[in-house]
C-alpha positions as CSV (number, residue, x, y, z in Angstrom):
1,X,23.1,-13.0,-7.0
2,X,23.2,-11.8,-3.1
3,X,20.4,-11.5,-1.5
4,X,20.2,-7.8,-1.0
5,X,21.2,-7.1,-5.1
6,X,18.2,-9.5,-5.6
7,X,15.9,-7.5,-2.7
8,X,17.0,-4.3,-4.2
9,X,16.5,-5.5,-7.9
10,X,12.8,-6.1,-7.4
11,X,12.1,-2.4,-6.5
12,X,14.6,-0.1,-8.3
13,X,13.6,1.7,-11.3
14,X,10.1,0.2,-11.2
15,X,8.4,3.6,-10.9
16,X,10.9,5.1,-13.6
17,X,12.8,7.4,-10.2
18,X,14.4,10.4,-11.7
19,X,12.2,10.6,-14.9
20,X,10.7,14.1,-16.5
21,X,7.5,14.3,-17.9
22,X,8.7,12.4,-21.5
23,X,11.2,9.7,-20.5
24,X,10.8,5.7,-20.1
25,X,11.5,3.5,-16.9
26,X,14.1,0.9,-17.5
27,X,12.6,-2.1,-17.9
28,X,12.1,-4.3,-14.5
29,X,9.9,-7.3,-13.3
30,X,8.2,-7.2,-10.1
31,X,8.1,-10.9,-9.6
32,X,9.5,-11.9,-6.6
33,X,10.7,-15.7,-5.4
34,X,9.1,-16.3,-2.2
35,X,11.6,-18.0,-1.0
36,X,13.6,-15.5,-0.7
37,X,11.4,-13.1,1.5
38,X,12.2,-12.6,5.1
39,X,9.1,-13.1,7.0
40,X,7.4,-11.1,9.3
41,X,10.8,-8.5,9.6
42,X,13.0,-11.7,11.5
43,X,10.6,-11.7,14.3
44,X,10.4,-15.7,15.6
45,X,7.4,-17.5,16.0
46,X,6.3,-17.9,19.3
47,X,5.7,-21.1,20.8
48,X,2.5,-19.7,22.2
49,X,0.2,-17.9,19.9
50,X,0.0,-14.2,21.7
51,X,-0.9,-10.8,19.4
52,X,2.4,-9.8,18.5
53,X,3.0,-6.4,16.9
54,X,6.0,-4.2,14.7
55,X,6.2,-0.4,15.0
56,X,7.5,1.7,12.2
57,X,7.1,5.3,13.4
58,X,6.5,8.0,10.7
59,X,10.2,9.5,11.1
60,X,12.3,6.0,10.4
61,X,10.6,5.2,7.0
62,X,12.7,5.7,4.1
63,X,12.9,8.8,2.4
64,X,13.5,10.1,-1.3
65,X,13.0,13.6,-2.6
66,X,13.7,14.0,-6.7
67,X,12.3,17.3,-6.5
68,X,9.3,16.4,-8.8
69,X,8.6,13.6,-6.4
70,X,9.1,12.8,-2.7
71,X,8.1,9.7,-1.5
72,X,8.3,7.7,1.8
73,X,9.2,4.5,1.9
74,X,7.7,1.8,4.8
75,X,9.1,-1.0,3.4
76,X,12.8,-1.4,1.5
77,X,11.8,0.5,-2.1
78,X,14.4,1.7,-4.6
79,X,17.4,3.1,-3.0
80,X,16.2,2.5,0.6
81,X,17.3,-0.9,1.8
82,X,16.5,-2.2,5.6
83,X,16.8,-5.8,5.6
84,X,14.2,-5.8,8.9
85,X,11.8,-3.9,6.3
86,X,11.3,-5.9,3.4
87,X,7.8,-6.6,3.4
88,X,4.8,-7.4,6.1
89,X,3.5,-11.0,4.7
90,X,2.2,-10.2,1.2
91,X,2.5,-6.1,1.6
92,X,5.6,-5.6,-0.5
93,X,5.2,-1.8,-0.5
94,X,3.6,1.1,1.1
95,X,5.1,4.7,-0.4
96,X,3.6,7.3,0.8
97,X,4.0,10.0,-2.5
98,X,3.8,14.0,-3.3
99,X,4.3,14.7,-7.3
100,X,4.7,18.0,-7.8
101,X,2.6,19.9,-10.5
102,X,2.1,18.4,-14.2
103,X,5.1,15.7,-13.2
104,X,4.8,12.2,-12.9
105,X,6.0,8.9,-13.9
106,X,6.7,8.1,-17.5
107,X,5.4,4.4,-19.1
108,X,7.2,1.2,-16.8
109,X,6.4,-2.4,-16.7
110,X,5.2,-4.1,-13.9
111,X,4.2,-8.1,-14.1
112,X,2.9,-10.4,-11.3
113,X,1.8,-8.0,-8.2
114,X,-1.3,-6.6,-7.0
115,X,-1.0,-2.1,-7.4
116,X,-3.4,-0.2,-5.6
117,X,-3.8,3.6,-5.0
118,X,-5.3,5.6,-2.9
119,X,-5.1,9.8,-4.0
120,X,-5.5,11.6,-0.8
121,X,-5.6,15.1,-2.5
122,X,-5.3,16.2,-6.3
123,X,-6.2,14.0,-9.1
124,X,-4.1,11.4,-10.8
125,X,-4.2,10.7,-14.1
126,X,-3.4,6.9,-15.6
127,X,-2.9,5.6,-19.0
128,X,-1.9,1.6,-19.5
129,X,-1.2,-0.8,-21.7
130,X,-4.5,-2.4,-21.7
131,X,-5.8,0.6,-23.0
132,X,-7.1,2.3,-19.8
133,X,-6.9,6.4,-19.8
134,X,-8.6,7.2,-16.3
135,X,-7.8,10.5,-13.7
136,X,-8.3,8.8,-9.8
137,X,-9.4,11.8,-7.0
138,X,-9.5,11.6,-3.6
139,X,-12.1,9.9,-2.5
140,X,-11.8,7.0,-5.2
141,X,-9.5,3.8,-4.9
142,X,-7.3,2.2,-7.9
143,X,-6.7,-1.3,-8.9
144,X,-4.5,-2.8,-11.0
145,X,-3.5,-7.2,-11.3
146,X,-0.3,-6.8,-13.4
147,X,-0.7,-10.6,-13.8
148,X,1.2,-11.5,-17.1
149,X,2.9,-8.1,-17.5
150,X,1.4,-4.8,-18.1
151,X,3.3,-1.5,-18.6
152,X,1.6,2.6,-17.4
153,X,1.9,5.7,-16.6
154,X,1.0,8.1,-13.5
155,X,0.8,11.6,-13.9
156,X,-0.3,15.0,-11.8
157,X,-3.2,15.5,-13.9
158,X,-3.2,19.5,-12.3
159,X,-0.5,22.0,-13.6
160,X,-1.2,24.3,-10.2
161,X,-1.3,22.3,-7.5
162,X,0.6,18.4,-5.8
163,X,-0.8,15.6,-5.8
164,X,-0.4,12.7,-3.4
165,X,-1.7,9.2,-3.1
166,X,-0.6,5.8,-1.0
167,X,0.8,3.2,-3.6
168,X,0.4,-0.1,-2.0
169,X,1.9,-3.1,-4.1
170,X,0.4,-7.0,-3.2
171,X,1.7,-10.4,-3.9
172,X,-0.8,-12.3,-6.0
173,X,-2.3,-15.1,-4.5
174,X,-2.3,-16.4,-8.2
175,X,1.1,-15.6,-10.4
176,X,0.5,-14.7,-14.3
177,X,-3.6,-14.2,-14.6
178,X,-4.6,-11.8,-17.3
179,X,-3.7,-7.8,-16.3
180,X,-6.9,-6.5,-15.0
181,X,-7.7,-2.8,-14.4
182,X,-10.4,-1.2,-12.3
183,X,-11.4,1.9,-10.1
184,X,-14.4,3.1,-7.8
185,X,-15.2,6.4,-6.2
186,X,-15.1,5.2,-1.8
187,X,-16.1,7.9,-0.6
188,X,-19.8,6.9,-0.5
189,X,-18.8,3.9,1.4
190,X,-17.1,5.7,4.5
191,X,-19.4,5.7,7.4
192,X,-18.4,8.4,10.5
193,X,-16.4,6.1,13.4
194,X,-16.6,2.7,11.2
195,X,-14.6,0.9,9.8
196,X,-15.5,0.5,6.1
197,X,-14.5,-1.5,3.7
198,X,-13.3,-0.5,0.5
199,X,-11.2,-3.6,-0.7
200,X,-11.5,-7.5,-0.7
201,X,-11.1,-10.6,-2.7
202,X,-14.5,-10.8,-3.8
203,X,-15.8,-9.7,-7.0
204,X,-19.2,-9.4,-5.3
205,X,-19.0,-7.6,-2.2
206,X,-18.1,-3.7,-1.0
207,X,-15.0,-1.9,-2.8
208,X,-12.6,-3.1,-5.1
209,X,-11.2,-6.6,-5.4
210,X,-7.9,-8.0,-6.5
211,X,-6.2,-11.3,-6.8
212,X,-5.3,-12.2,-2.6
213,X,-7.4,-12.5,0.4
214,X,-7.1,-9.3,1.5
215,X,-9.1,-6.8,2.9
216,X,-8.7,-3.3,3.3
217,X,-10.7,-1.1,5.9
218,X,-10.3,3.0,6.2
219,X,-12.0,4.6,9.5
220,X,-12.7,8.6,10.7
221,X,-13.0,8.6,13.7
222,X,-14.2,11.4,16.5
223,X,-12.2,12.0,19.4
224,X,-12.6,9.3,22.0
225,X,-14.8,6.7,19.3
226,X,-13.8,2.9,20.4
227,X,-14.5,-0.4,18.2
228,X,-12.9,-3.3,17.2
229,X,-11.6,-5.0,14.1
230,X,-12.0,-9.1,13.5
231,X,-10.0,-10.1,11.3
232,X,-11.3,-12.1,8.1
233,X,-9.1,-14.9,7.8
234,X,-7.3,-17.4,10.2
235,X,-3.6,-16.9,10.1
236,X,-3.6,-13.0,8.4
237,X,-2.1,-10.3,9.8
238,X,-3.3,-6.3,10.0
239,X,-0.9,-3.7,8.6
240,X,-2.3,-0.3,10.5
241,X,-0.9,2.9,9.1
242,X,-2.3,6.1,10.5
243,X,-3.3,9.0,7.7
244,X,-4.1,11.2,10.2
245,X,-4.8,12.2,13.9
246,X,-3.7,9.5,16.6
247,X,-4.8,6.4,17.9
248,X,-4.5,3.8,20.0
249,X,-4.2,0.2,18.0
250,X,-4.4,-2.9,19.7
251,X,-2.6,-0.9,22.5
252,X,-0.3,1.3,20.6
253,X,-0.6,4.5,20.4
254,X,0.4,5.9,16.9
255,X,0.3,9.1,15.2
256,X,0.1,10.4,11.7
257,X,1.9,8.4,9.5
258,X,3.0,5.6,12.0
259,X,2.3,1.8,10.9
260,X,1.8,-1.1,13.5
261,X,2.2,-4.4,11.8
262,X,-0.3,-6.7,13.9
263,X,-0.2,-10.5,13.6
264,X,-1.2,-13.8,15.6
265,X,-4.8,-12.0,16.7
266,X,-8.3,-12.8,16.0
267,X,-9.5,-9.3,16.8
268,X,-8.0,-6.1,18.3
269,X,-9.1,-2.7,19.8
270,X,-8.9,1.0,18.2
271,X,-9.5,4.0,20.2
272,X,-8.9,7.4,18.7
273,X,-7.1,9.7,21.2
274,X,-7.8,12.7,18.5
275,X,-9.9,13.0,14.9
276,X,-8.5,10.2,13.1
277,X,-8.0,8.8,9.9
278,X,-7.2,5.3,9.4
279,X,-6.3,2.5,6.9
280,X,-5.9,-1.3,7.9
281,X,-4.7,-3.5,5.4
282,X,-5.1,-6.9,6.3
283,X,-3.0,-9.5,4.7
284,X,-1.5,-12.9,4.9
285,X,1.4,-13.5,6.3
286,X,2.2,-16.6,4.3
């Protein structure tokens, strides 16, 4: 199989695209070989180890709009291909999603990857295979290890209004452990012009958990607030992606809905040049 039928194979149909309210996704794996994956988007290493960084401004993502649903695509999802956008280390997906009123996705499969959403208005309702019925707000964060293989649905729970949500997918750091499901309201957690953290591979510390060393951060900021993320874990990379307002990130200034892929650093600087919103997801890059 060529590469890009393989590439593309991995994504298309996994969200059921082009489904009403009562059909069924083909049936699709999410597993992906690692061999095949193309590293930090071709960039070389460096002889010396310097911050290096990727910008993907808000206006080149991919884009599909099925009427029910439009969604923006960071990395190469579906029908939107960019060989230089395939994944940041282990973040295989960031979509960026509007479902319009009472739609949604009908039950699909999804085995071997790390699912996590974030609503950022409306409510989303979930039903799975494991038995889980649950509605996620804003304000709350999603898990889900797909592990061994688990199939759900996502629906608009409201018949009156959109609803929209981040849906970041994960490699495992472990392939096939048993489908695990879990969700917790964040909102509490959010401290004004911090960085909080809402997600980590501990069972036992703040947020959610799932099955990688990663850790995810969300920061409002004030106009003019300064600080500084360290990053967890020796050889990880930060994948910044502005929700709202601007910023300047490890000296690049990005607006809403810009990423900044930042790796080979031990720390970096933030400055919001407006009221900000921000989520860093930091991964690793092997």
């Amino acid at each position: 199989m060529k590469r890009k039928e393989f590439l593309l194979k991995t994504a298309l149909g996994a969200l059921g695209l082009g489904m009403t309210n009562k059909s069924s996704a083909k049936e699709t794996s999410d597993s992906v070989d690692r061999s095949a994956q193309v590293g930090f988007n071709h960039i070389k290493e460096m002889e010396t180890k310097t911050l290096t960084t990727v910008l993907h401004k808000a206006d080149t993502r991919g884009h599909a709009n099925h009427g029910w649903l439009n969604s923006f695509h960071t990395f190469s999802f579906a029908n939107y291909y960019n060989p230089e956008r395939v994944h940041f280390g282990m973040l295989r997906v960031l979509n960026d999603d509007t479902v319009a009123p009472g739609r949604g996705f009908g039950t699909h499969p999804h085995d071997n990857m790390e699912i996590i959403s974030i609503p950022l208005s409306g409510d989303l309702e979930h039903k799975d295979s494991m038995g889980t019925k649950a509605v996620i707000k804003e304000g709350e964060i999603q898990v889900m290890s797909a592990g061994t293989g688990v199939y759900h649905s996502e629906y608009n729970k409201n018949s009156d209004k959109e609803v929209k949500f981040l849906q970041i997918w994960i490699f495992p750091r472990e392939q096939n452990v048993k489908p695990r499901y879990d969700q917790m309201e964040i909102a509490k957690l959010l401290k004004p012009n911090t960085l909080s953290q809402v997600l980590s591979p501990e069972q036992d510390d703040q947020g959610v958990w799932i099955n990688q060393d990663a850790w995810f951060h969300i920061g409002h900021f004030d106009k003019d607030v300064n600080t500084s993320y360290e990053l967890k874990k020796p050889g990880n990379g930060v994948y910044a992606f502005m929700l709202e307002g601007s910023a300047t990130i490890a000296g690049q200034e990005l607006s809403a809905r810009d990423g900044l892929g930042i790796r080979d650093a031990e720390n970096f600087e933030v400055e919001a040049s407006a009221d900000a919103k921000i989520l860093l997801m930091e991964v690793p890059m092997n």
